[in-house]
C-alpha positions in Angstrom: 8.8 6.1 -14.6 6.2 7.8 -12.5 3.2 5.8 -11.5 0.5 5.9 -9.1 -1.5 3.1 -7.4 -4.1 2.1 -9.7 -7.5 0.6 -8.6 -8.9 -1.4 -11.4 -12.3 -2.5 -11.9 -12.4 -6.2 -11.2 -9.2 -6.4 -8.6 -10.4 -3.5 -6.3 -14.1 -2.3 -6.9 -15.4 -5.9 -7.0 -16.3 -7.1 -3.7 -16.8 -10.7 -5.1 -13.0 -12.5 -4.2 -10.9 -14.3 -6.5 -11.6 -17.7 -5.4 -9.0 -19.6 -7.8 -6.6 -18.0 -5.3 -4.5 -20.4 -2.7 -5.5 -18.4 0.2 -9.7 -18.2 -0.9 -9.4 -22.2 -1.4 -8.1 -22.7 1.7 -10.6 -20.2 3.0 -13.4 -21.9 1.9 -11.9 -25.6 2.8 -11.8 -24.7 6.1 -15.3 -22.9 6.6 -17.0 -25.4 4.5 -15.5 -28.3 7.4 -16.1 -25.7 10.3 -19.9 -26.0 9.1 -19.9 -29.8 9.0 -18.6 -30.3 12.0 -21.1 -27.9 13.4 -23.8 -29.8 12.0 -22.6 -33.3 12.4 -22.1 -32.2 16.5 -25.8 -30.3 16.4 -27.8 -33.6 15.3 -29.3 -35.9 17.6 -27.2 -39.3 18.1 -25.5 -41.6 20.6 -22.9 -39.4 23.0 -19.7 -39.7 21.1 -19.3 -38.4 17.6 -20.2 -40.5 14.1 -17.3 -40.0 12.0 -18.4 -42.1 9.4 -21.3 -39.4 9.3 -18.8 -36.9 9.5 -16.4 -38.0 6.8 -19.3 -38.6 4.1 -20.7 -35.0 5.1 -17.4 -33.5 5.2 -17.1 -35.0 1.2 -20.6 -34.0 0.4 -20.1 -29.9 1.3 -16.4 -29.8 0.1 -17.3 -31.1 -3.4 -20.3 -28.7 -3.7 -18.1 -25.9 -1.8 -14.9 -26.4 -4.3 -16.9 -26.6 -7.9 -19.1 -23.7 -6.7 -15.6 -21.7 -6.5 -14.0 -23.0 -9.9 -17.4 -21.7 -11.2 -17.9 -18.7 -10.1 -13.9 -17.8 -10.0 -14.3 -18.1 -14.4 -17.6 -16.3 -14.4 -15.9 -13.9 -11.7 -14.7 -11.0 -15.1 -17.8 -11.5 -16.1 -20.0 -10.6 -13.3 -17.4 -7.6 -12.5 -19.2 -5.2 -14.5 -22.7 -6.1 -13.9 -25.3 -4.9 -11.7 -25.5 -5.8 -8.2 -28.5 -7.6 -8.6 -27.5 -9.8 -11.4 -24.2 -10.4 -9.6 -26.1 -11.8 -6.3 -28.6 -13.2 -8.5 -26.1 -15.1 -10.7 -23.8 -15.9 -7.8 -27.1 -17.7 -6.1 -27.9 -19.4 -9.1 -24.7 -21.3 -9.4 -24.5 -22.7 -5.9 -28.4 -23.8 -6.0 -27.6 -25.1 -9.4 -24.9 -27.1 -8.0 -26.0 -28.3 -5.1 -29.3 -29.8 -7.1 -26.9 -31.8 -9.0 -24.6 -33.0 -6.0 -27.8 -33.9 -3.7 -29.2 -35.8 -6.9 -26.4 -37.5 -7.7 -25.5 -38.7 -3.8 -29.2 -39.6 -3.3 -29.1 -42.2 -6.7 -25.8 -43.6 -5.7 -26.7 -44.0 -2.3 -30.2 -45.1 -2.2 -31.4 -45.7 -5.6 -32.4 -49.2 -4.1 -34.6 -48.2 -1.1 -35.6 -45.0 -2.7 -36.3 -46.3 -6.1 -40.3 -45.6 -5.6 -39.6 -42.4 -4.0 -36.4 -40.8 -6.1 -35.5 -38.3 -5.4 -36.3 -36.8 -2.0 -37.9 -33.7 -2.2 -37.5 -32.9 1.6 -33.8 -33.3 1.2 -33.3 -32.0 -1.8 -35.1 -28.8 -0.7 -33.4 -28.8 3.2 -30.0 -28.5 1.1 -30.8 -26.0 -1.3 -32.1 -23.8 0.8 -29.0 -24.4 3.1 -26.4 -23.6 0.8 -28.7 -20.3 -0.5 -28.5 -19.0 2.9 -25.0 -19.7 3.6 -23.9 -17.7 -0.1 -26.0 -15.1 0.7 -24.2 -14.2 4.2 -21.1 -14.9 2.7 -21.6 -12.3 0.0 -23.1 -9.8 2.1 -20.1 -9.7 4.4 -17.6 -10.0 1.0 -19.6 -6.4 0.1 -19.6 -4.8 3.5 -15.6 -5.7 3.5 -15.3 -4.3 0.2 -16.9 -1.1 0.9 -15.2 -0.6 3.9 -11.7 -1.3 2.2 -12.9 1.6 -0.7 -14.1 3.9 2.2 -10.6 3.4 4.0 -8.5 3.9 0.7 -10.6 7.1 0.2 -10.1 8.2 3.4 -6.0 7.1 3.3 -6.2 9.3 0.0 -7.8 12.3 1.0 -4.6 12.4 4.2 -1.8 11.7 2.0 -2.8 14.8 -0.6 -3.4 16.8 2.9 0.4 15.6 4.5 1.6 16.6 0.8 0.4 20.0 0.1 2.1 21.1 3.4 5.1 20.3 1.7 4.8 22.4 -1.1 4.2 25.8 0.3 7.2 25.7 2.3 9.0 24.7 -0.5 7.8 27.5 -2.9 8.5 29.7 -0.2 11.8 29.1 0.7 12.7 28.8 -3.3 11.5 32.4 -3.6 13.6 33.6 -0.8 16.9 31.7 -2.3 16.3 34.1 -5.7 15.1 37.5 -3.8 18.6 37.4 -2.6 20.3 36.4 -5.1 19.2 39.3 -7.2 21.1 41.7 -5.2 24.6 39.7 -5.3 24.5 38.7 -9.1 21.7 38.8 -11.7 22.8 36.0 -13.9 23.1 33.6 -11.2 19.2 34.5 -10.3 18.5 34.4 -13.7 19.9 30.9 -13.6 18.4 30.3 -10.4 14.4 30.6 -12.0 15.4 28.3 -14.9 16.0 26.0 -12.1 13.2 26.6 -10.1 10.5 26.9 -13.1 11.6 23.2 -13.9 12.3 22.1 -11.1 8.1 23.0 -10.2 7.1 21.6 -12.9 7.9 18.5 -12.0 7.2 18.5 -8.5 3.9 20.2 -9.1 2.5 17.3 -11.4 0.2 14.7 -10.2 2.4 11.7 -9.4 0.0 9.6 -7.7 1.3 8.2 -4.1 4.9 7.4 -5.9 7.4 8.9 -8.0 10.7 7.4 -10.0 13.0 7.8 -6.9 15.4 8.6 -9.3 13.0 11.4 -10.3 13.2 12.9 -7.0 17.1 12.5 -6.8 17.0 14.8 -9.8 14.6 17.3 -7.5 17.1 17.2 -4.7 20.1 17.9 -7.1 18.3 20.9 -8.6 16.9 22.4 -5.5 20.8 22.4 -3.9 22.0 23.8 -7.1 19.5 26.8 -6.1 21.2 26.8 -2.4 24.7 26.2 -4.0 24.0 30.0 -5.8 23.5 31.6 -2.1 25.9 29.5 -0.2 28.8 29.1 -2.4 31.4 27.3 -1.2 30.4 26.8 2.4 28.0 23.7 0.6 29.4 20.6 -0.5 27.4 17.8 -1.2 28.0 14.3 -1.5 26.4 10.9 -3.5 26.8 7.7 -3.0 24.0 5.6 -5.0 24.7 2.0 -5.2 23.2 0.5 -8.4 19.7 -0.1 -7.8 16.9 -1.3 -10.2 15.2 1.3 -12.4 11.3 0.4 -10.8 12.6 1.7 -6.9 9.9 4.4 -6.5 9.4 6.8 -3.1 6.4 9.0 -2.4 7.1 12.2 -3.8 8.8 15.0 -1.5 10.1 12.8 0.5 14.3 13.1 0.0 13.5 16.8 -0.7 12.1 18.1 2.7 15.4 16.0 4.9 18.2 17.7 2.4 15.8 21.3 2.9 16.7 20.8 6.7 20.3 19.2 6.4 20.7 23.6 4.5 18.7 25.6 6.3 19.0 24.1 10.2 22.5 22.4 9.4 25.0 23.5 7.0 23.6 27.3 6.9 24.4 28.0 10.6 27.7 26.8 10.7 30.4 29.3 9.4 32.6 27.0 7.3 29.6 25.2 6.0 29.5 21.9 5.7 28.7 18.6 3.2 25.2 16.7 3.0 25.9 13.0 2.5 23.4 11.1 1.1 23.5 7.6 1.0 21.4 5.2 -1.4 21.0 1.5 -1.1 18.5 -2.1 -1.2 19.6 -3.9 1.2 17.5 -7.2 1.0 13.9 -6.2 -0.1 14.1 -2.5 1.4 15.5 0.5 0.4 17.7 2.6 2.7 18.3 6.1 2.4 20.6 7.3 4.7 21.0 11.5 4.9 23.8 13.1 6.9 24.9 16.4 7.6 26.8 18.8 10.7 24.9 20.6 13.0 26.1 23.5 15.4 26.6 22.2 19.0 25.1 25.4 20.4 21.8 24.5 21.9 19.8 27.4 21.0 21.3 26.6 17.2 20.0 23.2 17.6 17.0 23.7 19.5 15.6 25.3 16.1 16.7 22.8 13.8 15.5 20.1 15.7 12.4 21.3 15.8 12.0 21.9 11.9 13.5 18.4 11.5 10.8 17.3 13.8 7.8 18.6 11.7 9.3 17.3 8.2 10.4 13.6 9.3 6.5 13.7 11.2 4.9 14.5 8.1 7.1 11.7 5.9 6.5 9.2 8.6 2.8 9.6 8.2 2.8 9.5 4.2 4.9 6.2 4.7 2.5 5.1 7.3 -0.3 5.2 5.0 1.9 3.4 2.1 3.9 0.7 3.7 2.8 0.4 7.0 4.8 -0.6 9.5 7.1 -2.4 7.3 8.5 1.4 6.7 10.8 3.6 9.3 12.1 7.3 9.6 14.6 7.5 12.4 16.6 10.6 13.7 19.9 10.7 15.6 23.0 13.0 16.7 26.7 12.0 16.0 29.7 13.6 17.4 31.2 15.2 14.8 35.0 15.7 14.4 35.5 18.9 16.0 33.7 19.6 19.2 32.1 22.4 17.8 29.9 20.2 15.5 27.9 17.0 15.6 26.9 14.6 13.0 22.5 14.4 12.2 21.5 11.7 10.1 18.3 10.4 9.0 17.5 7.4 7.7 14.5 6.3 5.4 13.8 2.0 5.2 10.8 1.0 3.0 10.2 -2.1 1.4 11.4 -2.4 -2.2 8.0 -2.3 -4.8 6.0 -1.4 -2.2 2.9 -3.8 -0.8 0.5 -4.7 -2.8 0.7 -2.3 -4.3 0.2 -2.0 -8.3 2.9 0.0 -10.3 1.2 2.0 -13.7 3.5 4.4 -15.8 1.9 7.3 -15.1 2.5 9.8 -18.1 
């Protein structure tokens, strides 16, 4: 089914983390001790360090530091659709809250003898408070400045993939018009047949998919769009498909297969007299999914000084939409084979991207 990457409300436009997460824990386990020992080196004392000072600190902040995360990880859906200020607010509110009670608590069960005139102490008490307010409040100003600059980035990685795809199209349309303009002269009903084709096979590729399609869905494209060629070639086009059983969620950005079996006609199997067959291979190997496309080439170099170079600007533009999906976790690759005869050579193209993407959340689309 097709589905698009889907941003919601409190996973991507709240800049406040989930801290019930391994990763935040650890996070905030490892600044919280970074800040002790900090403090524990920046106070005055003999030349070589207290740990006993350090260990009781080092319990002190971590208990604060870990409740103040259970707590604000459960009121976390709350705050996600509240204001700004009530979320800063609220956030401050907890760790003051609980750092009141911690400094409280440590001060009876430390002192409550030499202190008993005096509980609690106000200059402490205060000195912490105000410690832990500043700390939260630089930690969510840099949480928000992250989060905007991960929404700017995604908008920006948006606007480019809709750009890199509607180069596709065009081209596409075009080329489909051409296949049925000459077909009308050499036999009606196969035209006629030919715009049936086409009108569906638009249809579908002209819908909003998102980033990702059912890459089964565009298998069906690519089998449409060579039945179109198939009417103007004949017999000089074979085809050939070898899918290995893969799961039903594999998705691919859409117009991706399309554009490399466009080039295996056009710059491959159309020059060449007798024709020729476009191989395409399917598979998931591990956690990525290969697609391997193959097809004969003239040896001429003026033939293949062309198609190389129209090969060039498709595999460029599917490179950069995978780019912008995967990463570098995803490949294109290009290279010649010598083919059987030494009038022909072998050009395959081979796709790797990680199976389910990364990170990235799948949501039927229709």
């Amino acid at each position: 089914m097709p589905f698009k990457v889907t941003m919601t409300k409190d996973e991507d436009d709240f800049f406040l983390p989930d801290l019930c997460s391994p990763g935040a824990v650890f996070m905030l386990v490892l600044v919280s001790e970074l800040f002790v020992l900090i403090q524990v080196l920046a106070l005055p004392g003999p030349g070589d360090l207290d740990w006993n000072r350090l260990a009781m600190t080092s319990m002190f902040v971590q208990w604060i530091s870990l409740v103040s995360g259970a707590v604000l990880c459960r009121l976390r859906p709350i705050l996600s659709d509240k204001k700004l200020v009530v979320i800063v607010s609220s956030c401050l509110g907890v760790v003051g809250t609980i750092t009141l009670i911690f400094t409280l608590a440590a001060q009876w069960f430390l002192w409550r003898d030499a202190f008993i005139d005096t509980y609690p102490e106000w200059t402490q008490l205060v000195r912490h408070i105000t410690v832990s307010l500043i700390i939260t409040a630089m930690l969510l100003r840099y949480f928000y400045v992250q989060q905007e600059a991960k929404k700017e980035q995604k908008a920006s990685h948006a606007a480019r993939f809709e750009a890199l795809q509607a180069r596709i199209r065009p081209h596409f349309l075009f080329n489909s018009m051409n296949i049925i303009a000459s077909l009308i002269h050499i036999d009606q009903d196969k035209a006629e047949q030919a715009v049936e084709d086409l009108s569906d096979l638009f249809r579908s590729s002209l819908q909003d998919h998102g980033n990702s399609i059912a890459l089964s869905r565009e298998i069906e494209l690519c089998q449409r769009y060579l039945r179109i060629e198939q009417h103007r070639l004949g017999s000089r086009l074979q085809t050939q498909w070898n899918i290995e059983l893969i799961p039903e969620d594999v998705h691919i950005p859409p117009l991706t297969l399309q554009p490399i079996v466009e080039n295996a006609v056009y710059h491959g199997i159309q020059p060449l007299e007798k024709g020729g067959t476009v191989s395409v291979d399917i598979a998931r190997s591990n956690d990525n999914i290969i697609i391997r496309v193959r097809n004969p080439v003239h040896s001429a170099p003026s033939s293949f000084a062309k198609g190389a170079q129209g090969n060039q600007l498709a595999l460029e533009n599917i490179r950069s939409r995978l780019n912008m999906l995967f990463g570098n976790k995803a490949s294109v690759e290009a290279q010649l084979f010598e083919g059987e005869s030494g009038h022909t050579q072998e050009f395959e193209t081979l796709i790797t991207y990680p199976y389910g993407g990364d990170n990235h959340e799948h949501t039927d689309h229709r």
